[in-house]
N, C-alpha and C positions, 0 to 999 in steps of 0.2 A: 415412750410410744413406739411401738414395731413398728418395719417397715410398711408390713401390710397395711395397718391401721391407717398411716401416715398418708400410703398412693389410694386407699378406700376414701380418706377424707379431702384429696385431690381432686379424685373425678366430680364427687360428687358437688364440692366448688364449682369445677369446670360446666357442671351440668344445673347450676344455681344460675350462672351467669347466662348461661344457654336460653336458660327457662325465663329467665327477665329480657332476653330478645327476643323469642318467640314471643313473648305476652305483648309485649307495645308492638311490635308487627300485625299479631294477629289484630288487634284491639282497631290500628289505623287498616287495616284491609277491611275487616267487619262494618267502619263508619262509614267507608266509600263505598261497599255494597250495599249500606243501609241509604247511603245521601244521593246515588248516583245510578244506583242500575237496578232494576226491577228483579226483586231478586225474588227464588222460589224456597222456603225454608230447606225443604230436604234436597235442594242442589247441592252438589259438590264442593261448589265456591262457597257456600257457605255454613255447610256441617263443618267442615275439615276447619275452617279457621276458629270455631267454637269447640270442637274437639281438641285441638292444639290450646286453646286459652285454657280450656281446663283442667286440661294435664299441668300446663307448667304452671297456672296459679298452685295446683295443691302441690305441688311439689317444693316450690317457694314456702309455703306455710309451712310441710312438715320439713322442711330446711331450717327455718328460722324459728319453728315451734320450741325446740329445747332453751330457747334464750329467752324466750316470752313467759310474760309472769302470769299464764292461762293455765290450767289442763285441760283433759278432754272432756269438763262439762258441757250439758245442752248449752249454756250459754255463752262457750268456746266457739262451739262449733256452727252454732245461730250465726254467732258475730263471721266466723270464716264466707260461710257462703251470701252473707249478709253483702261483702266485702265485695266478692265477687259477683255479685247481683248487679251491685252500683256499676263495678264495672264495666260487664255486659250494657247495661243501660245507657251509663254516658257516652258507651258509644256511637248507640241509636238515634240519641235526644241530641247529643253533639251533631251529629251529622246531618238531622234535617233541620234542629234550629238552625245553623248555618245557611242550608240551602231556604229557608223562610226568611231570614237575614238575606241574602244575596235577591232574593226576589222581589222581597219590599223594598228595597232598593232600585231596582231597576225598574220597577215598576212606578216610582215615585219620578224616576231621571225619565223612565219613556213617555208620561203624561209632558214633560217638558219638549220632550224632543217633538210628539204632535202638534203642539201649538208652538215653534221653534217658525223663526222666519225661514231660516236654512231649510227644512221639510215641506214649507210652503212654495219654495220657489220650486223644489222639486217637484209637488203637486201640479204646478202653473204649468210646466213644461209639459209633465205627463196630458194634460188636459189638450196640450197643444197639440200633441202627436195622438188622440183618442182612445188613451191607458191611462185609467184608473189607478194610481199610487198608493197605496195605505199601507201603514207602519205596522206593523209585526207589534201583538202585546206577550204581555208574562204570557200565554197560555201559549202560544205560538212563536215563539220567538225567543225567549229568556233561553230556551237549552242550547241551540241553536247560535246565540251570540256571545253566553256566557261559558260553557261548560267546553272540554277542551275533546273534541269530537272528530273523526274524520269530517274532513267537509266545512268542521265550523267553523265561524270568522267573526268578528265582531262588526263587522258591516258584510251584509250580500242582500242578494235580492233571490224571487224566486218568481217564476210563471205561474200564476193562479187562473181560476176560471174568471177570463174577463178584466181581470185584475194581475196589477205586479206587487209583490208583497216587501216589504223593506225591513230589513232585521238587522239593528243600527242600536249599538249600545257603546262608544265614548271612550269608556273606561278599557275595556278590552282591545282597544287599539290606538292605545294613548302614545305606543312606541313612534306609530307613522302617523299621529298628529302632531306629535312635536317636534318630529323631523321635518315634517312639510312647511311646519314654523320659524324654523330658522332664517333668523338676518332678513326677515322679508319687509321690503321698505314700507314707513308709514302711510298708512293711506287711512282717511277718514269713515270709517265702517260700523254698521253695530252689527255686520255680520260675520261671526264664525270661521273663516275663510276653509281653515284644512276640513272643518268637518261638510262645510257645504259642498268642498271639490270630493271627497267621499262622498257624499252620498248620489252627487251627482254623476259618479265613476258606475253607483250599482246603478241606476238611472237606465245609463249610459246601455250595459248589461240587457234591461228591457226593450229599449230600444229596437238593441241590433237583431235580438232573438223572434221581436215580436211579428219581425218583418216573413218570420219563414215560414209562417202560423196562419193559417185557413181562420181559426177561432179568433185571431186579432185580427184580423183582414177580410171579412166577409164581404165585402166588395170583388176581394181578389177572385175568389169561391170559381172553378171552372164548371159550368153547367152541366159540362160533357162527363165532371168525374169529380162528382160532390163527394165524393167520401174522400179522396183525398188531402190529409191535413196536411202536409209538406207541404208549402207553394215556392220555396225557397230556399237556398242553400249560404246567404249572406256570413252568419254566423259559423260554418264550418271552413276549415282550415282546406286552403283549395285542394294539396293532394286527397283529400278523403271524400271530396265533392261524388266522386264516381261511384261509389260505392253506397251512396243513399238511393232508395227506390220511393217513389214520390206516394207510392201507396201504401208503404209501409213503414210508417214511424218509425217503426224499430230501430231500423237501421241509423236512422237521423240522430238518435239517441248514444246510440254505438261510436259516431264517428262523433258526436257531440265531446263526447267524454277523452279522446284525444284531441280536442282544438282548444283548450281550453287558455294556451299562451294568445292562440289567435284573440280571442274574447277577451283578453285583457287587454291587450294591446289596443281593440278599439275604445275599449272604456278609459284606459289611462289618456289616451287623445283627445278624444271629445270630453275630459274634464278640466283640460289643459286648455281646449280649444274654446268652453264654457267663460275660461278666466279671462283668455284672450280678448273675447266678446265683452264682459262685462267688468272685468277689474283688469285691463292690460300695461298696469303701473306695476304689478305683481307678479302675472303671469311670467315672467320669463324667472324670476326668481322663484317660483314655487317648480314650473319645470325642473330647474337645474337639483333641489333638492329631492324632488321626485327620482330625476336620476340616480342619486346619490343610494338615495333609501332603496330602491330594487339590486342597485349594484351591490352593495350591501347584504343583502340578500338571496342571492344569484345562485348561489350554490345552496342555501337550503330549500328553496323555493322557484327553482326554475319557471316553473310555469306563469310565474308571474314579472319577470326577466323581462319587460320591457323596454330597455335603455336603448334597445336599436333604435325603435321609431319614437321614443321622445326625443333623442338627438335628432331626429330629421327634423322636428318641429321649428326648431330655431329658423331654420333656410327655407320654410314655404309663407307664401300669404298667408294670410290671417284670416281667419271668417268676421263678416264684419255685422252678423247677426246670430241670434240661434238658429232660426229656420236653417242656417248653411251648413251647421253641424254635422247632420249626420253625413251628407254628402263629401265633405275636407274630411271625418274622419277617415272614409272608406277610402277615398283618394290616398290618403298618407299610407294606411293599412295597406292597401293594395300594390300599391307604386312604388316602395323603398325597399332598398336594399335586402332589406331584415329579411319580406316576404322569397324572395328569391334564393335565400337561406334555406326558406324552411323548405321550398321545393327541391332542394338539392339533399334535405333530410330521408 
């Protein structure tokens, strides 16, 4: 064999092996465009990764065609794109049977989670402060708690018309239910504990938000300047308070979107403060691992860095009902160290 022959039969090795990375690349890109993003055929994102599969498929085939016991009949060649058909295919049908697997699924766990004592107590509450609670289904909620999205979470809440919306699925945030589980003393329950202090955390979220809203408080409504929806700045992070104009949302939205440690900070309280009230055999130990799990966390997830004011929780009274909730949380919120912190930010 010459050398030429020899570096000819090298590359084209090298470019065998190339062409079987690009194919399972392109294959898993194509499945997540088909399972996961609304895709447009003749987009970019998705020509280029079917152009690319079909280069390095035939290029494979006339690679390994000299050692296959075929020639170039129609029934060679049927079978070649025959080959590649399947492939193209399982990766459409792989990727949305999955997401129809993932759905039926959650769909099957959220019919539980509705009729869950844990979602009921949540409702009781919401009723108590005059907000409507309801659970987020597949059509609203599944992308949102399952799929891995800016923003998404596998528990949050959202502001709805009149309503707060809860999008609460278990499984995607199985890391900080079993953290909040740990060593926590026996107490006689049939309920849930870490998942009822979630969801009473997004709750919590409604809450504080709902207080700053013309559309949850029509009572508040000033006569003299009905169009304005701002009536309140509870939820924003004090240094950004100046900066909201009461007749223009926008704003409120703008400085929403930097407070957002503030807003956890009252929901991780008032769900600590929840336990205090009604399970306070527990509560000091769910605190401490609550501490544990943001610490934990601190650096990839700052904004949700609450360990300042759960450490203060230990050194104040206790609320000795729910009604006193929202008031001891703002207190802790307001009054501890942390908050003085962040004005120095």
């Amino acid at each position: 064999m010459s050398q030429t022959e020899s570096k000819r039969k090298t590359v084209h090795a090298i470019l065998f092996l190339i062409s079987l990375a690009v194919l399972v690349v392109c294959a898993n890109a194509l499945t997540i465009q088909f399972a996961y993003i609304a895709h447009n055929w003749m987009a970019l994102n998705i020509l280029l990764p079917i152009i690319l599969l079909i280069v390095s498929f035939f290029y494979i085939i006339w690679y390994v065609s000299p050692s296959l016991p075929f020639n170039t009949s129609p029934s060679f060649i049927f079978g070649v794109c025959g080959v590649f058909m399947l492939i193209f295919a399982s990766a459409y049908l792989t990727a949305n049977a999955d997401k129809l697997r993932d759905m039926t699924v959650f769909k099957k766990q959220n019919l539980l989670d509705a009729q869950s004592k844990e979602f009921g107590i949540v409702k009781a509450i919401g009723r108590d402060h005059n907000v409507l609670i309801r659970l987020g289904n597949t059509k609203n909620s599944w992308a949102m708690s399952r799929l891995n999205l800016p923003n998404s979470s596998g528990a949050s809440i959202t502001l709805e018309n009149a309503h707060c919306k809860l999008n609460y699925n278990g499984e995607s945030i199985q890391d900080m239910t079993n953290a909040v589980a740990v060593n926590l003393p026996n107490v006689k329950t049939d309920i849930d504990i870490p998942k009822l202090m979630i969801m009473v955390h997004e709750l919590a979220h409604c809450l504080d938000i709902k207080r700053d809203f013309a559309t949850f408080n029509l009572d508040r409504v000033d006569p003299k300047h009905p169009h304005n929806i701002v009536i309140g700045t509870h939820a924003i992070a004090p240094q950004f308070r100046s900066a909201i104009l009461v007749d223009d949302v926008e704003t409120y939205y703008v400085e929403a979107g930097k407070s957002v440690l503030w807003k956890e900070a009252f929901a991780d309280v008032y769900s600590i403060g929840f336990l205090y009230v009604q399970y306070p055999k527990i509560a000091s130990s769910v605190t401490q691992n609550l501490i544990s799990f943001r610490a934990k966390y601190a650096s990839q997830d700052p904004t949700h860095d609450t360990t300042c004011w759960l450490a203060n929780i230990e050194n104040t009274v206790k609320p000795e009902n729910v009604n006193e909730l929202i008031e001891w949380s703002d207190k802790i919120r307001n009054n501890s160290e942390c908050t003085k912190k962040m004005y120095a930010n």
